[in-house]
TITOR-12228 format. One line per 4 residues: number of its first residue (from 1); their letters; for each residue x, y, z of C-alpha. Coordinates in steps of 0.25 Angstrom, whole numbers. Layout:
// TITOR-12228
NUM = a = X/Y/Z ~ ...
END
This chain:
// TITOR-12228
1 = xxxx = 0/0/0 ~ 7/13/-4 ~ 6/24/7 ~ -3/35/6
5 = xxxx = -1/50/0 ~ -2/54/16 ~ 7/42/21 ~ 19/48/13
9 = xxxx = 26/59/21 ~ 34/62/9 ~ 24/71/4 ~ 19/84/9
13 = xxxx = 9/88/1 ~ -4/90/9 ~ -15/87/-1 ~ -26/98/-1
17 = xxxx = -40/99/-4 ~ -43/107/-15 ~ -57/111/-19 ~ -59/120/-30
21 = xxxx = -67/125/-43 ~ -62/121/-55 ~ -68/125/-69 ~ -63/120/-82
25 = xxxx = -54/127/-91 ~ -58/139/-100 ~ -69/144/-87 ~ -68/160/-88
29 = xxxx = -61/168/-80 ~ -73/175/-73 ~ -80/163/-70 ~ -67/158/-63
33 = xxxx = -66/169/-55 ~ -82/170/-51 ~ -80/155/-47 ~ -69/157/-39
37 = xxxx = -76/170/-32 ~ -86/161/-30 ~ -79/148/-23 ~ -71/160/-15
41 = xxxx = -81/167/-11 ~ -89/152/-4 ~ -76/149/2 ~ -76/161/10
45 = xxxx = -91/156/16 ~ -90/154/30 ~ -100/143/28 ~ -92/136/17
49 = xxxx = -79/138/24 ~ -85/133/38 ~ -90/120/28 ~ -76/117/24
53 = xxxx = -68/120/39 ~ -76/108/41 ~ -70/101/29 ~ -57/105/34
57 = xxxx = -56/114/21 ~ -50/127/20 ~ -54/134/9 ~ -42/143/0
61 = xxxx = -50/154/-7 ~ -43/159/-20 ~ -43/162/-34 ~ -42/153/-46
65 = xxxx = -28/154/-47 ~ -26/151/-32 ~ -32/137/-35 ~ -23/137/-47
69 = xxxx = -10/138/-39 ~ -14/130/-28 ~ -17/119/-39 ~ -4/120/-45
73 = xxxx = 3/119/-31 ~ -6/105/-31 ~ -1/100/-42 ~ 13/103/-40
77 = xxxx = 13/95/-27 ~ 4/83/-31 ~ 14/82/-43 ~ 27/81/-33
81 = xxxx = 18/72/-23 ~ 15/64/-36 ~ 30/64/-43 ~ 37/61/-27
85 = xxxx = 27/47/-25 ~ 26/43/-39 ~ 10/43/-39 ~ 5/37/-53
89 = xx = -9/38/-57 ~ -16/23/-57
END
């Protein structure tokens, strides 16, 4: 049985949730932006941000290129946990 990704103390990337709105490519500008106000301004409800505390959730209230560069830091530490254990896809 190979150990687990939390029984290997080599790594030290803590996973993260990550929740977000995604659209498909092309979707103007503006909408972009009045779905991100949108999705911001629930966040900052005291009643949704009660609802995830409970979750154990904090949530980060940004713009879309926020998401972008947190995304890419993602992607740059999955890809070295992925290169340093030699994970292949089945």
């Amino acid at each position: 049985m190979k150990p687990s990704f939390y029984a290997r103390p080599v790594l030290e990337v803590a996973p993260d949730l990550v929740g977000c709105v995604v659209s498909h490519a092309g979707t103007s500008g503006v909408i972009v932006e009045k779905l991100n106000h949108a999705v911001n301004d629930g966040l900052r409800s005291a009643d949704v941000r009660a609802s995830l505390a409970k979750l154990g959730v904090e949530p980060k209230i940004g713009a879309p290129t926020d998401f972008e560069a947190a995304l890419a830091e993602q992607v740059h530490d999955w890809k070295a946990v992925v290169e340093a254990t030699g994970i292949k896809l089945e």
